[in-house]
Short mmCIF file of the C-alpha atoms (twelve columns), coordinates in Angstrom:
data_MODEL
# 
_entry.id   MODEL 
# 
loop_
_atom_site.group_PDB 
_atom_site.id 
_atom_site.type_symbol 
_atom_site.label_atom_id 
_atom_site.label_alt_id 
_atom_site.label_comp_id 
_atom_site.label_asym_id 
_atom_site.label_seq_id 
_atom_site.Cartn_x 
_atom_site.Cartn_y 
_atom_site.Cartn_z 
_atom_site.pdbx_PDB_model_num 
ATOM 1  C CA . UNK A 1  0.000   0.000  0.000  1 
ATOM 2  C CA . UNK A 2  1.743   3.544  -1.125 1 
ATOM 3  C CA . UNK A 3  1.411   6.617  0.896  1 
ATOM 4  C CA . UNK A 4  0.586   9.743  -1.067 1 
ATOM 5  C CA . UNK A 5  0.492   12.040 1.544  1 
ATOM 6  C CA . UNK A 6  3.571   14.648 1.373  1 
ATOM 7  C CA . UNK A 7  3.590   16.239 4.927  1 
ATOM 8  C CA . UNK A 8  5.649   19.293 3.661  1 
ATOM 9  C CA . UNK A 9  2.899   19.842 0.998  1 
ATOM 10 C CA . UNK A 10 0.000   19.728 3.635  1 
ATOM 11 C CA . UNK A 11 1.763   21.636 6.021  1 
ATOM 12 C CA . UNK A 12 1.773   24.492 3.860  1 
ATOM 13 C CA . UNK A 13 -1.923  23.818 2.614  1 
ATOM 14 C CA . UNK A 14 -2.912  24.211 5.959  1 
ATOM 15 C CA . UNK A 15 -1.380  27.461 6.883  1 
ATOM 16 C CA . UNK A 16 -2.508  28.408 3.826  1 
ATOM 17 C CA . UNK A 17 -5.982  27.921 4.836  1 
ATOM 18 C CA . UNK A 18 -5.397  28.999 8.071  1 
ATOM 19 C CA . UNK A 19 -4.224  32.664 7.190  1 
ATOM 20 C CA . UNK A 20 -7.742  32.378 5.102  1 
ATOM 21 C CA . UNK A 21 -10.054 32.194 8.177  1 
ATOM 22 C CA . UNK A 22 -10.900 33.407 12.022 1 
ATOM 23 C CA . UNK A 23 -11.265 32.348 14.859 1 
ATOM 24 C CA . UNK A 24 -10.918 28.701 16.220 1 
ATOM 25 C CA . UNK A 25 -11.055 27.299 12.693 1 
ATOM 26 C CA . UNK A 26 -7.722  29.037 12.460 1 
ATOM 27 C CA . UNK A 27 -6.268  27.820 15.354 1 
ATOM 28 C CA . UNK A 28 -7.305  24.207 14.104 1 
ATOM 29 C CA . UNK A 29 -6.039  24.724 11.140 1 
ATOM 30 C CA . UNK A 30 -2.644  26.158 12.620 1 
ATOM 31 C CA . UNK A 31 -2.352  23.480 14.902 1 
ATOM 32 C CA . UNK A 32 -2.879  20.825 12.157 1 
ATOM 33 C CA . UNK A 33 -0.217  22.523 9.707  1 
ATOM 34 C CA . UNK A 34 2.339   22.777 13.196 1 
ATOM 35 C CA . UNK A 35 1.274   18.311 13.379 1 
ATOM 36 C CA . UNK A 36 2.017   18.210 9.271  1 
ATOM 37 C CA . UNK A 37 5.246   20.306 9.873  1 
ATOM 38 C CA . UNK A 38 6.127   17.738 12.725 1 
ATOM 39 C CA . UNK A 39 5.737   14.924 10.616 1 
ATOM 40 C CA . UNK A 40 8.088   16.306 7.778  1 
ATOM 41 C CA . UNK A 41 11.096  17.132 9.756  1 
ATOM 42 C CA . UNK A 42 13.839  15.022 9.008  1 
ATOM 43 C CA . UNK A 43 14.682  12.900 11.952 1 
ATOM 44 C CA . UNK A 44 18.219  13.121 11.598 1 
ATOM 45 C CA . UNK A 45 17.778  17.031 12.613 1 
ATOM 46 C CA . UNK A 46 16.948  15.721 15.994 1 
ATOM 47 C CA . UNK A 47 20.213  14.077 16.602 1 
ATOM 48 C CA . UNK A 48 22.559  15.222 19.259 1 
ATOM 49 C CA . UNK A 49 26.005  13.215 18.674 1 
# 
C-alpha cells in the first residue's frame, strides 16, 4: 500500500488555509499545519552526537 500524503505539501496547505479564516477554525487549522510540519522534519535534525 503507497502513501501519497507529502507532509511538507500539507503543512503548507494548511497554513494556507489557516491565514484564510478566524477564529478557532484558524487555530485548528494552525495546529494541524504545526502536526504536518512535525511529521516532515527530518529525523536526523533531531540528533545530538
Amino acid at each position: 500500500m503507497s502513501n501519497n500524503y507529502d507532509p511538507q505539501r500539507e503543512a503548507e496547505a494548511a497554513m494556507k488555509r489557516a491565514a484564510a479564516s478566524e477564529g478557532d477554525d484558524r487555530q485548528k487549522l494552525i495546529q494541524l499545519a504545526v502536526a504536518w510540519h512535525l511529521l516532515a522534519r527530518d529525523p536526523r535534525d533531531d540528533r545530538t552526537d
